[in-house]
C-alpha positions, 0 to 999 in steps of 0.5 A: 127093295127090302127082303121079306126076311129082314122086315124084323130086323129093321122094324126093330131097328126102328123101335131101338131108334124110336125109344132112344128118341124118348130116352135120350132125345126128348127126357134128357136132351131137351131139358136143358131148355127149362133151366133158366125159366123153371129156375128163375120161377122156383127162385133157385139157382141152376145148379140146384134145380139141374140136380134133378136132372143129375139124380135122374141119370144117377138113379138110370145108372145105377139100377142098370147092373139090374136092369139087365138081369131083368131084361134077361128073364121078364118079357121086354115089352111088359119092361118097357111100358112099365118104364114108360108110363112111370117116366110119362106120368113123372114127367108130367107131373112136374107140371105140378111141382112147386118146389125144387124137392118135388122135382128131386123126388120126381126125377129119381123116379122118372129115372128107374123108368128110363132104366127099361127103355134107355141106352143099355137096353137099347145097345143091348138089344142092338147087341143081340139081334145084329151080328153083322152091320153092328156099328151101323146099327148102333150108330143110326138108332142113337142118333135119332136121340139127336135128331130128337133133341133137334126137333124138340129142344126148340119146340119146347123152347117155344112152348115155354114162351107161349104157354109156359113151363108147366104145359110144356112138361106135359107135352114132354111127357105125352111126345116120350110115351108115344115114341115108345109105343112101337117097342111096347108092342113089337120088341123081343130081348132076342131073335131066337125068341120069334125064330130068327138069327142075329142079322148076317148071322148063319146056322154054322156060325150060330152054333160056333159061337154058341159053343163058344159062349158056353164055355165062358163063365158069365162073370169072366171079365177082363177087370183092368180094361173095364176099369180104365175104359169106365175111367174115360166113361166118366170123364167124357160122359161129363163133357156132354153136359156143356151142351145142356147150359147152351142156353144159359151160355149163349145169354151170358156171352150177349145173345137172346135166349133163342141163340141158344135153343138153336145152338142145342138143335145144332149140337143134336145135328152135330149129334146124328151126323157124328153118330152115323160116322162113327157107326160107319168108321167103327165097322171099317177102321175100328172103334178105338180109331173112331173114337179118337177122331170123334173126340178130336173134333170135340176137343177142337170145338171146345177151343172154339168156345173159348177163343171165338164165343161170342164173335157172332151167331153163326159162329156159334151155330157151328161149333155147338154143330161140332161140339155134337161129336161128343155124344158119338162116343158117349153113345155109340163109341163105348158101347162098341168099345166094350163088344170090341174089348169085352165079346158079345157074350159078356157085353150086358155084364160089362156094359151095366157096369159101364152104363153106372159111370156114364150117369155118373159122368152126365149126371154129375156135371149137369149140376157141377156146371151150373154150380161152377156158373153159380160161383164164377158168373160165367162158362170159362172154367167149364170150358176148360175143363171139358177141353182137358178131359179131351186131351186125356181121354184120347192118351186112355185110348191108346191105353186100352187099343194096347190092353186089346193087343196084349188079349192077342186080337186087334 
């Protein structure tokens, strides 16, 4: 039975979970499903209409270094119902859009909306009110970004085919409004400001690390780790895309659209079940082991694309399951990479600055990839690239794991 003392604490759970729903889920996960129709309907190519999609996540990148000041100092749910209804009403407005420089315009201000109410500031949130239980925690609230992307990938999917793409975009817009709706109400930026402690954390141990804080400088961060840990951010992160072109993939190697609208589900199952595990296994065995294996299993689903895409459809269903793993470490594994390297007194600082290269990395490939179909017809060299930077990021691992030893806490 639930202690009346925790209710706070898993109700703000609960919101963290809901605003990654709309965030990530529904905003950014989903879209995906629009490329080939809103493309082929605007007459260009998928690359230039995905470009949205890119200055969206740049624009959320980049405006994250101020987005946590902001968040220390204005009331959080003023921040997050600002940025849902800008993000709701851009959204629906695509409805309305005629060209693909509407879209542009369009994605960058939905953008500075989801700045207010995407991962930074819900792994900040997390941040601050669990001291115990972190991973876990992080790791169930992102994975409801898969278990939205699930559910709405192929509902927008279906949509699209019955009432078309315009009516779509507004039911995107009113499912990502009202998934923040519990936030807009309940969410405090901390625990101390409704008279509570971080979970599991207690009086004396409060005090330690209060005084601890206090006699680091806000500013003090460990350069060399947050430059080579920002270098995988980019790299991985631009993996995540590959998920994005599944539909577009799945008809270039034969299949109905609808293959591909399942394989994006069974990525975003993927998704919350590599999410849960990493949660789990970055509290017992840490985040650098857990990461590692995280990108094993994306590495090996990759190489499945390449040697068995195509053969039959539930070949397909469970690599794209596989293939999930990669957004466990773009969403869960970084951030407790940075509390593990960084502390949680510097986390936001660290982390803005983390957030500008995963929007980079996302961003950057969603039109890369659809640019490089746009070129070569096909997937191969997408392909392959993604498998690479696999093989790299799991040599920076071992990097910064050796970085954590020489601070003398492993």
């Amino acid at each position: 039975m639930l202690k009346k003392e925790n209710l706070r604490y898993l109700l703000v759970l609960i919101c963290c979970c809901l605003m990654a729903a709309s965030s990530v889920g529904v905003f950014t996960n989903s879209v995906g499903v629009f490329y080939t129709t809103v493309s082929a309907d605007l007459g260009v190519g998928r690359g230039a209409f995905a470009l949205h999609a890119t200055l969206c996540a740049l624009t959320m990148g980049f405006l994250c270094p101020l987005a946590a000041k902001v968040l220390k100092k204005a009331p959080s749910r003023i921040l997050i119902l600002g940025g849902s209804i800008l993000s709701a009403g851009t959204t629906a407005l695509m409805a309305l859009a005629s060209n693909v420089w509407t879209f542009y315009i369009l994605g960058i201000l939905r953008g500075i909306g989801m700045t207010m109410f995407s991962l930074m500031p819900v792994t900040t949130f997390i941040n601050n009110w669990f001291h115990e239980k972190h991973g876990m925690a992080v790791g169930i609230a992102l994975s409801f970004s898969g278990l939205a992307g699930a559910i709405f990938s192929p509902l927008f999917s279906s949509l699209i085919g019955t009432a078309g793409w315009r009516a779509s975009f507004i039911w995107m817009a009113a499912i990502g409004f009202v998934l923040t709706i519990p936030a807009i109400l309940i969410m405090h930026y901390r625990p101390e400001e409704v008279g509570l402690l971080p979970f599991g954390m207690k009086e004396k141990s409060a005090a330690a690390v209060s005084d601890k804080a206090s006699s680091v400088p806000a500013a003090k961060i460990y350069i060399p780790a947050l430059v080579v840990l920002s270098l995988m951010t980019v790299l991985h992160t631009s993996v995540t895309g590959i998920a994005q072109h599944f539909p577009g993939m799945s008809e270039w190697m034969g299949y109905a659209p609808a293959v591909g609208a399942a394989m994006v589900s069974a990525g975003m199952i993927g998704n919350i079940v590599s999410k849960l595990i990493i949660g789990t296994l970055s509290d017992k065995i840490g985040p650098f082991k857990a990461s590692m294996c995280m990108i094993t299993i994306n590495a090996l689903s990759l190489l499945g694309l390449l040697l068995l895409g195509g053969k039959a459809e539930w070949i397909m269903y469970t690599i794209a399951f596989f293939y999930g793993s990669v957004y466990a470490v773009g969403a869960v594994g970084i951030p407790v990479l940075t509390r593990k390297l960084f502390g949680t007194h510097n986390y936001s600082s660290a982390y803005s600055v983390i957030t500008i290269f995963t929007s980079v990395g996302s961003a950057s490939a969603l039109t890369i990839i659809g640019l490089i179909y746009d070129l070569t017809g096909g997937y191969t060299a997408a392909l392959i690239a993604g498998l690479s930077i696999d093989i790299i990021n799991l040599m920076i691992l071992v990097i910064l794991a050796g970085m954590k030893r020489q601070q003398g806490d492993e």
